[in-house]
N, C-alpha and C positions, 0 to 999 in steps of 0.2 A: 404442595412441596413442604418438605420438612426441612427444620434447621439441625437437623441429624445428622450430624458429619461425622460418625463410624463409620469405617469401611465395610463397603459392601460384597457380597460373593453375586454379581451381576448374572454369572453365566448359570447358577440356580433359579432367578427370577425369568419371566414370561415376559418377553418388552412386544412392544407395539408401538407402530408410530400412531403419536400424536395429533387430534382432531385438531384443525383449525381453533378451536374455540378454547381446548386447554392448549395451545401454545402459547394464544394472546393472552391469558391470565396467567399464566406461570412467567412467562417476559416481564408481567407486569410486580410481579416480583423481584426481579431482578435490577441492579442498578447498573446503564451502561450496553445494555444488550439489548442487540436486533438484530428482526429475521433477512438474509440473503438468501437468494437466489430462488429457486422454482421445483417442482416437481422430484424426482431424485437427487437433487441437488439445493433443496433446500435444508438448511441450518440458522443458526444460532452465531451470531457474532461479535464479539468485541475487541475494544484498540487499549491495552493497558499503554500508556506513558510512562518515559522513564527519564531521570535528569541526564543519564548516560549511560555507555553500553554496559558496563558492570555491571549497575544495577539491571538494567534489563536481562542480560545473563544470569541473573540471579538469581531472578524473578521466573525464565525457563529450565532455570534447572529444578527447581523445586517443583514448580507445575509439572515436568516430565515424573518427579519421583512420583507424585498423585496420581498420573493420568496411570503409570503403569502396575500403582499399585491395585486402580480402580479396573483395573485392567479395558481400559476406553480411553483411545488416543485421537487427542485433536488434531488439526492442521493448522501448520503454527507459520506465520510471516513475522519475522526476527526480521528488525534493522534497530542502527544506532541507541534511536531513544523510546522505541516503543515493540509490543510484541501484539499481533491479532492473531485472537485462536478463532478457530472456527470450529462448531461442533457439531456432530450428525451421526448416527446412528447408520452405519450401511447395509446392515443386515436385516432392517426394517422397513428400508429404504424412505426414511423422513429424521423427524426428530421424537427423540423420545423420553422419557422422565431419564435416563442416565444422562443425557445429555445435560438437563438443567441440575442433575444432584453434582454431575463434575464442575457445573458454572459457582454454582456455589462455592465449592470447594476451592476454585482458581480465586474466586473475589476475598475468600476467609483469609487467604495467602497476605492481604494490604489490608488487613484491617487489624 
């Protein structure tokens, strides 16, 4: 994984999902993120916190401007003080290197 946060033209590149074995080293990159669920349904997930809704609003409106310039849209649970994105690749059906260049991207958002 790269710390290359230019935007990418995704739909030129070749994706694949990801072997078991780069998902565990590329998570392990990652601060805060873990694998859910199984089979087609497995993704990438985390719980940002927020002191309030504001802020949490805030926080998804900016990730929405990324995800849609990255053109790769998470699944987002919004409540009060926190947002979990979930990330997957459906046309691969797993996870795939778009997945963790968007993770990056949502985590650059709080730093």
């Amino acid at each position: 994984m790269t710390n290359d946060l230019k935007q990418k033209n995704w739909s030129t590149q070749t994706r694949r999902a990801l072997k078991a074995t780069e998902i565990v080293a590329a998570l392990a990159q990652l601060d805060g993120w873990r694998l859910q669920g199984d089979g087609a349904d497995v993704a990438i997930e985390k719980t940002y916190r927020f002191a309030n809704y504001y802020q949490t609003m805030a926080f998804v409106n900016a990730l929405a401007f990324i995800a849609h310039a990255q053109d790769h849209h998470p699944d987002l649970s919004v409540h009060y003080d926190r947002c979990v994105v979930r990330l997957n690749t459906h046309d691969v059906g797993g996870i795939s290197s778009t997945d963790f260049d968007c993770a990056s991207r949502f985590d650059a958002l709080l730093t």
